[in-house]
N, CA, C and O atoms as a Tinker XYZ file with bonds, in Angstrom:
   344  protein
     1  N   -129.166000  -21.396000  -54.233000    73     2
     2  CA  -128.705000  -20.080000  -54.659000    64     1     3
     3  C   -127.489000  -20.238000  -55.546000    63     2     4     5
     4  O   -126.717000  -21.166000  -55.299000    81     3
     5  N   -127.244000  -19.409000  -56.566000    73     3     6
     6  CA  -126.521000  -19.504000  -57.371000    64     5     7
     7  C   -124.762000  -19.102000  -56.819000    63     6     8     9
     8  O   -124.524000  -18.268000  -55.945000    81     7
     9  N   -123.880000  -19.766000  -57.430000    73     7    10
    10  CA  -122.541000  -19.382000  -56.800000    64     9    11
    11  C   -122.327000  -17.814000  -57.559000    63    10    12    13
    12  O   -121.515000  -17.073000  -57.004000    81    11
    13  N   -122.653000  -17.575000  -58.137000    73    11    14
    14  CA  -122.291000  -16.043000  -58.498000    64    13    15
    15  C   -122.551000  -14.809000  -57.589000    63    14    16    17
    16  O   -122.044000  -13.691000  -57.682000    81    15
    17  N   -123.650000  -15.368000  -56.498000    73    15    18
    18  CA  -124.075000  -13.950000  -56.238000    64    17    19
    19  C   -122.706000  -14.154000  -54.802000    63    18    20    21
    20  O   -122.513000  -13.260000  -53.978000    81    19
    21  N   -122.241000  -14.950000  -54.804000    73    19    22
    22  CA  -120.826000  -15.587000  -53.648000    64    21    23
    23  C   -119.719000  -14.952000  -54.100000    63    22    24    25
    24  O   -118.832000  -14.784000  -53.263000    81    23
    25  N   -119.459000  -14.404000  -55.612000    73    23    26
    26  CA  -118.216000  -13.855000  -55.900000    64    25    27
    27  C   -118.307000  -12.552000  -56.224000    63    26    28    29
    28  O   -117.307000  -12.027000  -56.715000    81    27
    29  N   -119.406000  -11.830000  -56.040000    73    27    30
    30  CA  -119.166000  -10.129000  -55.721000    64    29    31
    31  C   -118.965000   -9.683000  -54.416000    63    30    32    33
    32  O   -119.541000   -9.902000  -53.351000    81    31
    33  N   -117.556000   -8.681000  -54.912000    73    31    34
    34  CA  -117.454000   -8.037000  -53.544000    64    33    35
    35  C   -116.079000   -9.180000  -53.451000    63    34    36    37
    36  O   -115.925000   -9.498000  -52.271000    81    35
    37  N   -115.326000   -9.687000  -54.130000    73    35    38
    38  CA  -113.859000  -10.564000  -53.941000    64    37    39
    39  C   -113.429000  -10.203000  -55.177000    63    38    40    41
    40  O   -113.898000  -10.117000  -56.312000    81    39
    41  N   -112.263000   -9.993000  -54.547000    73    39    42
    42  CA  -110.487000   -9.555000  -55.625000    64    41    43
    43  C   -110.462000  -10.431000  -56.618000    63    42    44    45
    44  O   -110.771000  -11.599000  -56.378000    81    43
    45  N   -109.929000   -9.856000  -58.481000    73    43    46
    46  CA  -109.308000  -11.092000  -58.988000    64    45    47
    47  C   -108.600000  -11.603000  -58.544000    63    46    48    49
    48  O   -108.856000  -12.800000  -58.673000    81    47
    49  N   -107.484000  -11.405000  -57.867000    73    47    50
    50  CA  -106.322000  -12.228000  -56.936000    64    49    51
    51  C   -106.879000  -13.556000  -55.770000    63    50    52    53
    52  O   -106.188000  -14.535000  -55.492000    81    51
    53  N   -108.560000  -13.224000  -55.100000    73    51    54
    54  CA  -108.765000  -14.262000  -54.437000    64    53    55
    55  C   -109.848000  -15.036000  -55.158000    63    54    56    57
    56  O   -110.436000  -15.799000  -54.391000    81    55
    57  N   -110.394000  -15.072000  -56.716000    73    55    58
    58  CA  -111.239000  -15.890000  -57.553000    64    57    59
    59  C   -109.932000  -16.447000  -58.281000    63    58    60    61
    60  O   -110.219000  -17.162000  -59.240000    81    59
    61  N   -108.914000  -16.330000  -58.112000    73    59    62
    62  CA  -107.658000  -16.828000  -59.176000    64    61    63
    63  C   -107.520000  -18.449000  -57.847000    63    62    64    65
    64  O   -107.163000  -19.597000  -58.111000    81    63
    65  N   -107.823000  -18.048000  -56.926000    73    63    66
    66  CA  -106.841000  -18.746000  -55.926000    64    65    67
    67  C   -108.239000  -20.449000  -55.646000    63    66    68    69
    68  O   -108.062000  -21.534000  -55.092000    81    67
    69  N   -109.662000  -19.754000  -56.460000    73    67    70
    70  CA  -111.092000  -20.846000  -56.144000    64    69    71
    71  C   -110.480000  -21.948000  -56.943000    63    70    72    73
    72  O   -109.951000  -21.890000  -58.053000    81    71
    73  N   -110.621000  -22.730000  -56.330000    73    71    74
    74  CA  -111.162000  -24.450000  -57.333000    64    73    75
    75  C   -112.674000  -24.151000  -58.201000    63    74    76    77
    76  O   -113.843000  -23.934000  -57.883000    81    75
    77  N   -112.047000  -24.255000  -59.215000    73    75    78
    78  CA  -113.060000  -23.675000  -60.400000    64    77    79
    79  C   -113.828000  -25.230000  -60.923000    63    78    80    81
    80  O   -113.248000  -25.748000  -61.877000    81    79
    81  N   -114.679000  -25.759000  -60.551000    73    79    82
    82  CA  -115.725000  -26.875000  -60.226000    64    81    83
    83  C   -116.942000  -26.504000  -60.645000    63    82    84    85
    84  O   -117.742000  -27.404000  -60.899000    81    83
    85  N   -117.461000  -24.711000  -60.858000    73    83    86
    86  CA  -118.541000  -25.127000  -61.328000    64    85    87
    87  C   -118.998000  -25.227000  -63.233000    63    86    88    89
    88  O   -118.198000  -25.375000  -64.157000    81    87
    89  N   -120.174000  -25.120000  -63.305000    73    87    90
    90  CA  -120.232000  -25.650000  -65.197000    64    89    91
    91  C   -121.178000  -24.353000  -65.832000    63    90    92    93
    92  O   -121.421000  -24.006000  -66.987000    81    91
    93  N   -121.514000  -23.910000  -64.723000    73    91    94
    94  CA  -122.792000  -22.449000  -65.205000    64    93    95
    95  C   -121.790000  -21.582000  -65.667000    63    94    96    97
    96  O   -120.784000  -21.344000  -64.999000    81    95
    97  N   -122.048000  -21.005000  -66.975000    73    95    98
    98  CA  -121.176000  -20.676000  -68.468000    64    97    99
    99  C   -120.673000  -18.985000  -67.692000    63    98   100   101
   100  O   -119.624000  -18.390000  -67.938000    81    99
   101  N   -122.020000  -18.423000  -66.534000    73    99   102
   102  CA  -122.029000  -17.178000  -66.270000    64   101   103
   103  C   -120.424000  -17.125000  -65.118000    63   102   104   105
   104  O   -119.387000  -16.462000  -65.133000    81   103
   105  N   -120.954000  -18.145000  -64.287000    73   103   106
   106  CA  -119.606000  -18.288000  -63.171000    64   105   107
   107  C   -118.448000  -18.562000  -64.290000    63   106   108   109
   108  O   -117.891000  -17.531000  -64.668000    81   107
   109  N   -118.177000  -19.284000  -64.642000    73   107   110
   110  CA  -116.857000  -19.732000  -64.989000    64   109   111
   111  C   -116.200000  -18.344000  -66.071000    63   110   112   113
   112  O   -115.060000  -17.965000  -66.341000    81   111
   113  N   -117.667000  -17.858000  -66.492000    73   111   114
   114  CA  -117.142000  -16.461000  -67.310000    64   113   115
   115  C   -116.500000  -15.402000  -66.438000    63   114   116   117
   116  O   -115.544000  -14.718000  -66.806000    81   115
   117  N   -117.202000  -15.299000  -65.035000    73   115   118
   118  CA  -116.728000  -14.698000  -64.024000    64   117   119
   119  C   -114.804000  -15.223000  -63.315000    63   118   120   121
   120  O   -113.852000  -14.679000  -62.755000    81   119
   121  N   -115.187000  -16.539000  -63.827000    73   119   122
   122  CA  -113.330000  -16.727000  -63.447000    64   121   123
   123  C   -112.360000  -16.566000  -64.029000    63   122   124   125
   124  O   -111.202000  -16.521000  -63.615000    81   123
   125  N   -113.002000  -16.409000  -65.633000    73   123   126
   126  CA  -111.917000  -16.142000  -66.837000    64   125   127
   127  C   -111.459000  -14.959000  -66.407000    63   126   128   129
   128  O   -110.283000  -14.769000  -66.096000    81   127
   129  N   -112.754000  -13.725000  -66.347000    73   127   130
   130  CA  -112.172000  -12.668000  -66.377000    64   129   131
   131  C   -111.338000  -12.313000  -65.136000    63   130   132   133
   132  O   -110.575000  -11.351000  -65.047000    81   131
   133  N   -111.526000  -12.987000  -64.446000    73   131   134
   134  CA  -110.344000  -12.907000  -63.018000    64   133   135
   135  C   -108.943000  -12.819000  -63.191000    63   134   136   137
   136  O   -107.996000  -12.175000  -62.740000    81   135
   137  N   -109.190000  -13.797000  -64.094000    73   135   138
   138  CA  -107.850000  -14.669000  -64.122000    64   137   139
   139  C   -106.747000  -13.593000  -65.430000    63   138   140   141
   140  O   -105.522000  -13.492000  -65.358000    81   139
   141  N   -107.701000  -12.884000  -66.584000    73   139   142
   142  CA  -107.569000  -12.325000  -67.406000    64   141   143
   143  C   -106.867000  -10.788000  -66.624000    63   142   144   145
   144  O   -105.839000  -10.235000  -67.013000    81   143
   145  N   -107.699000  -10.350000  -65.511000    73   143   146
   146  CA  -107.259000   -8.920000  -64.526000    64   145   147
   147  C   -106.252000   -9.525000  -63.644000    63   146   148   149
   148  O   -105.644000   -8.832000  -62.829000    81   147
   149  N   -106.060000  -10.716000  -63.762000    73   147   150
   150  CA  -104.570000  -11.135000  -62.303000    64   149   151
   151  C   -103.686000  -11.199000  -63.592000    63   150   152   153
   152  O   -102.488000  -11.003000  -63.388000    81   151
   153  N   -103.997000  -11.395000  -64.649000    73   151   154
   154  CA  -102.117000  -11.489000  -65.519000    64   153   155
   155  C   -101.929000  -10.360000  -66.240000    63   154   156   157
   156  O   -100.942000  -10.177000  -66.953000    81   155
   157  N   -103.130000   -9.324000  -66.048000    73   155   158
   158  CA  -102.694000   -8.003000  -66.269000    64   157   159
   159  C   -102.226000   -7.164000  -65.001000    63   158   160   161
   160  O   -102.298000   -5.937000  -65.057000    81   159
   161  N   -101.821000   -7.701000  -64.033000    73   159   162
   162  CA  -101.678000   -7.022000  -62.949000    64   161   163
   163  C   -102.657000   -5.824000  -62.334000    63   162   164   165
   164  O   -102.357000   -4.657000  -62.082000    81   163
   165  N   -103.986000   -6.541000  -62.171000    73   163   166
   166  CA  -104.753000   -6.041000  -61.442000    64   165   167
   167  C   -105.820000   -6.876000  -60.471000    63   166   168   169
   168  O   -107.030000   -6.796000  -60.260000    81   167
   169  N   -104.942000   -7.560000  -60.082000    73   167   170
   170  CA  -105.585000   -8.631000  -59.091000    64   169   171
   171  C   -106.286000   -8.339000  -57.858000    63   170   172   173
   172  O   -106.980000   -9.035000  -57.117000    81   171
   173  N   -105.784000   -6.657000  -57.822000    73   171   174
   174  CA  -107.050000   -6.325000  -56.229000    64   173   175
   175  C   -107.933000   -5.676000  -56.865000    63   174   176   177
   176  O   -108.517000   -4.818000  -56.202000    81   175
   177  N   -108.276000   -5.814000  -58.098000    73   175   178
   178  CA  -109.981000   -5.224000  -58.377000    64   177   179
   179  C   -110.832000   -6.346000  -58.047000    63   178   180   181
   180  O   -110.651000   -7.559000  -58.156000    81   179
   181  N   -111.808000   -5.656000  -57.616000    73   179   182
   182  CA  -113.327000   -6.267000  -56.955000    64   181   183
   183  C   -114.181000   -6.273000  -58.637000    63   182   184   185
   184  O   -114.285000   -5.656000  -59.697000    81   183
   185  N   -114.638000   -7.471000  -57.880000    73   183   186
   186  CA  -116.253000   -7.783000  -58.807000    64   185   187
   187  C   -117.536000   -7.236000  -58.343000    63   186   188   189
   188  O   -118.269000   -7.834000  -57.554000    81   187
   189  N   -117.765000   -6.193000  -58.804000    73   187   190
   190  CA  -119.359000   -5.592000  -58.454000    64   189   191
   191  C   -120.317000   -6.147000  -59.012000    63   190   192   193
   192  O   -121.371000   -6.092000  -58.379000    81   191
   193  N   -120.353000   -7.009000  -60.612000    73   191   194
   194  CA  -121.446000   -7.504000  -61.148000    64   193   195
   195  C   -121.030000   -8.449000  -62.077000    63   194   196   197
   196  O   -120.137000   -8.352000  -62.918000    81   195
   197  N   -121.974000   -9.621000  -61.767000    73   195   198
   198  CA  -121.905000  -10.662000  -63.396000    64   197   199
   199  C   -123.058000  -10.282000  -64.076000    63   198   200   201
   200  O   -124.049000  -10.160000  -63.356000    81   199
   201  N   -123.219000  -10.041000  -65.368000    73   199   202
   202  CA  -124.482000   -9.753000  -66.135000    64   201   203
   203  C   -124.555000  -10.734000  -67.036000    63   202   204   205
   204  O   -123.551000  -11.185000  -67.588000    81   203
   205  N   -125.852000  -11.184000  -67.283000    73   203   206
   206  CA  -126.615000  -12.229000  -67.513000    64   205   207
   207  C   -125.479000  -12.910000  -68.837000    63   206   208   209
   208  O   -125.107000  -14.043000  -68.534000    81   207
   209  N   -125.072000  -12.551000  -69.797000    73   207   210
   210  CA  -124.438000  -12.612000  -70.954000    64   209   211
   211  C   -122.857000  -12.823000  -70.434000    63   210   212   213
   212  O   -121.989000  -12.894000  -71.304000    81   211
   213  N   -122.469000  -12.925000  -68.995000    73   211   214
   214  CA  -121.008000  -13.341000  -68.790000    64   213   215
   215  C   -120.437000  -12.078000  -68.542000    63   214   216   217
   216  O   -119.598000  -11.897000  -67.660000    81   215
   217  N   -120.790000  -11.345000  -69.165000    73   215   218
   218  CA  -119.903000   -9.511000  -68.531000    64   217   219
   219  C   -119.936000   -9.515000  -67.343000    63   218   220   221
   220  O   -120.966000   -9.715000  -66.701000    81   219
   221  N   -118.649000   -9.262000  -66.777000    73   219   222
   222  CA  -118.177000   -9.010000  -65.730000    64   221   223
   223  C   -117.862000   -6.971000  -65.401000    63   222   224   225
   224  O   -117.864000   -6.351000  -66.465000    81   223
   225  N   -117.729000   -6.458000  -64.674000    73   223   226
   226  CA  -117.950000   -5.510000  -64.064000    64   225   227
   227  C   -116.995000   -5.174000  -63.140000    63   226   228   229
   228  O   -117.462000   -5.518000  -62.055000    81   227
   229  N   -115.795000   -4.636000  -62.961000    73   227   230
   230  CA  -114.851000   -4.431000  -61.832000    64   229   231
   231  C   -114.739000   -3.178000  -61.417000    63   230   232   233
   232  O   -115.034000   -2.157000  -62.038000    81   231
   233  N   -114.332000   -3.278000  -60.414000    73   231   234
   234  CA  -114.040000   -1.498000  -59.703000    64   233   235
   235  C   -112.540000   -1.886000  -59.505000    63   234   236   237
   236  O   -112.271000   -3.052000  -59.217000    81   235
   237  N   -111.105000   -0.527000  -59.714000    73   235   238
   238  CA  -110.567000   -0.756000  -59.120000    64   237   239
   239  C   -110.283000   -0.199000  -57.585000    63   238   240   241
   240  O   -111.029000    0.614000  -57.039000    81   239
   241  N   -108.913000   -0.843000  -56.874000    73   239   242
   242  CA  -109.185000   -0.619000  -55.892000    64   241   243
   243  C   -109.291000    1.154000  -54.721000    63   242   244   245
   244  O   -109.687000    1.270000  -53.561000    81   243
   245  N   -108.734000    2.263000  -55.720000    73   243   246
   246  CA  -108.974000    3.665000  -54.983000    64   245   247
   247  C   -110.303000    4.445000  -55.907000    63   246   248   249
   248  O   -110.511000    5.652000  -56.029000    81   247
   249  N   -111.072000    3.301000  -56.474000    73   247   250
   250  CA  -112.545000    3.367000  -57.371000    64   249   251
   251  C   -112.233000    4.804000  -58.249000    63   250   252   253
   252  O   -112.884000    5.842000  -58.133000    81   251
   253  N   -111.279000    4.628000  -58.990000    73   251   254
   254  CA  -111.063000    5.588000  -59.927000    64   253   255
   255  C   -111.310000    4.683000  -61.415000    63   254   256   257
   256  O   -111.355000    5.240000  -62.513000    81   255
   257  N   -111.429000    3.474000  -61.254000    73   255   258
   258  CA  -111.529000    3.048000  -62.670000    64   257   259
   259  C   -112.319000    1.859000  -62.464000    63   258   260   261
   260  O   -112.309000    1.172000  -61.443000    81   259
   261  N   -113.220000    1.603000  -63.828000    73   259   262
   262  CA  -113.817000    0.476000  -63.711000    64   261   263
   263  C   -113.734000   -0.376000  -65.198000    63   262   264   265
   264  O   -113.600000    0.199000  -66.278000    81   263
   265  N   -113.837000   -1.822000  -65.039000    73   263   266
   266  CA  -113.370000   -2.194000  -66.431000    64   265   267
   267  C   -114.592000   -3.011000  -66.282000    63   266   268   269
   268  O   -115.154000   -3.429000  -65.269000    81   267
   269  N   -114.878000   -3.140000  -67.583000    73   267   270
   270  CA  -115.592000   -4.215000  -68.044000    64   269   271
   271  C   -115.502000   -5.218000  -68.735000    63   270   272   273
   272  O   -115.860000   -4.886000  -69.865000    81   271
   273  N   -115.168000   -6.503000  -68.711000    73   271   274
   274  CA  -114.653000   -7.862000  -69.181000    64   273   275
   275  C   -115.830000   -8.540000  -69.787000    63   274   276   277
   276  O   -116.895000   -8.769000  -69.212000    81   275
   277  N   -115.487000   -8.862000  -71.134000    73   275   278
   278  CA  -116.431000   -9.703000  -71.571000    64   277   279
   279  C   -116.384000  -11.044000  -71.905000    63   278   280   281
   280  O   -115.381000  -11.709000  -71.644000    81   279
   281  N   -117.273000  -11.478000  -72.407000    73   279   282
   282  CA  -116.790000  -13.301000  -72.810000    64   281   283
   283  C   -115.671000  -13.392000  -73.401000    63   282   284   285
   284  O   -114.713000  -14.002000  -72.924000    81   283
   285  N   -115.666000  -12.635000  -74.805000    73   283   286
   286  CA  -114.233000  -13.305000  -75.091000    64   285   287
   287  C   -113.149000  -12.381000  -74.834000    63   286   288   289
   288  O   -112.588000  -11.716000  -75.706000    81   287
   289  N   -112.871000  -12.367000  -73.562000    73   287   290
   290  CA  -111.773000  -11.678000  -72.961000    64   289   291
   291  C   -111.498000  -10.108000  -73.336000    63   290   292   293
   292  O   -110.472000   -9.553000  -72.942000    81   291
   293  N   -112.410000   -9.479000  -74.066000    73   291   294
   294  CA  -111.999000   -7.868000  -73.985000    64   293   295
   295  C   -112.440000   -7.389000  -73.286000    63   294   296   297
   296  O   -113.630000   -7.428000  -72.975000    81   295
   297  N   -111.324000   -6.603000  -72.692000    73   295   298
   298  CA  -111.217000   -5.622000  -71.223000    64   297   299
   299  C   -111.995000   -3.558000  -71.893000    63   298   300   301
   300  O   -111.539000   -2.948000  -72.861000    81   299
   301  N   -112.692000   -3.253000  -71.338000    73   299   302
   302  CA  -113.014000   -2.253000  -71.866000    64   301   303
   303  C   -112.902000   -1.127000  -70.465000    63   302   304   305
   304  O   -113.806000   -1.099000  -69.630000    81   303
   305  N   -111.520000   -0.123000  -70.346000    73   303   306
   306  CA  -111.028000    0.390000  -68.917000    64   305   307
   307  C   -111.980000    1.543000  -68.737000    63   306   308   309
   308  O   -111.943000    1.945000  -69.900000    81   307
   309  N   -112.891000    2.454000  -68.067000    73   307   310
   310  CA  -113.389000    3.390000  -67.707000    64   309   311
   311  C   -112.596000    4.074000  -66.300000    63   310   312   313
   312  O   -112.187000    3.635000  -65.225000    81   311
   313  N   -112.642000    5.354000  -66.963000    73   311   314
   314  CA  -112.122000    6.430000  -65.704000    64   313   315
   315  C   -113.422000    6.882000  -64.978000    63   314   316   317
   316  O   -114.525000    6.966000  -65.518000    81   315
   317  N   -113.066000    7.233000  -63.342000    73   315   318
   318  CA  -114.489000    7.740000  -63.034000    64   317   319
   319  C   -113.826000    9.137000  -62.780000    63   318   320   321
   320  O   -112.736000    9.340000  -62.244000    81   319
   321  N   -114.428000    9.764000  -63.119000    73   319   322
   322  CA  -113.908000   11.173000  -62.405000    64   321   323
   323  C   -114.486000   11.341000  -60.901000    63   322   324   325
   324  O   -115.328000   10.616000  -60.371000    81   323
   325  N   -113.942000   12.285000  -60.427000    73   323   326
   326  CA  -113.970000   12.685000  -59.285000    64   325   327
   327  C   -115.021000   13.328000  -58.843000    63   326   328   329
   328  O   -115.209000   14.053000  -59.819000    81   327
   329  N   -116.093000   13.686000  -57.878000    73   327   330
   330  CA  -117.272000   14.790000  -58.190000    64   329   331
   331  C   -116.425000   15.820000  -58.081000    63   330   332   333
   332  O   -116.562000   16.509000  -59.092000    81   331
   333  N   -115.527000   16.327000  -57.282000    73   331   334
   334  CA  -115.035000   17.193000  -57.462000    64   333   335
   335  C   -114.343000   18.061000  -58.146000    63   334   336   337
   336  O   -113.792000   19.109000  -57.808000    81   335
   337  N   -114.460000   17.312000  -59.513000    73   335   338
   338  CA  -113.462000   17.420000  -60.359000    64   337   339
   339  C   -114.630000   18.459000  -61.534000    63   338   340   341
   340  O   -114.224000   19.287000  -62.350000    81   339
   341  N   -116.002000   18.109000  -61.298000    73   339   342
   342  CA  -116.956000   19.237000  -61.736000    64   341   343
   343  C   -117.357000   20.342000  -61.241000    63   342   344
   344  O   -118.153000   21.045000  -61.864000    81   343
């Protein structure tokens, strides 16, 4: 089984902290962007998804925002609104 499906559902703050050992282009894309959300000071967002192309997928942590990280490091921030807020 692949180590990726091992790092959804963990903080950038605890993929900053892995011994980064493996060589599959998708994982290690998954650690950049970790590492990219811990020196922006958002190290307790969760990883919900790696997609096939290295995009990474975060929620933050009171799930009001979600970013999306790509290979070469651009962060793209989404607001979720509230249902209640319609």
């Amino acid at each position: 089984m692949k180590q990726d499906k091992y790092l959804t559902g963990l903080s950038a703050g605890k993929l900053c902290l892995f011994p980064q050992k493996s060589i599959d282009p998708i994982t290690v894309a998954a650690f950049q962007a970790a590492k990219n959300l811990g020196n922006s000071n958002r190290g307790k967002w969760i990883l919900t998804e790696i997609w096939q192309d290295g995009t990474t997928l975060w929620r933050s942590p009171n799930r009001t925002q979600q970013a999306l990280v790509s290979v070469d490091g651009f962060m793209n921030f989404l607001f979720i609104p509230d249902q209640n807020e319609w």
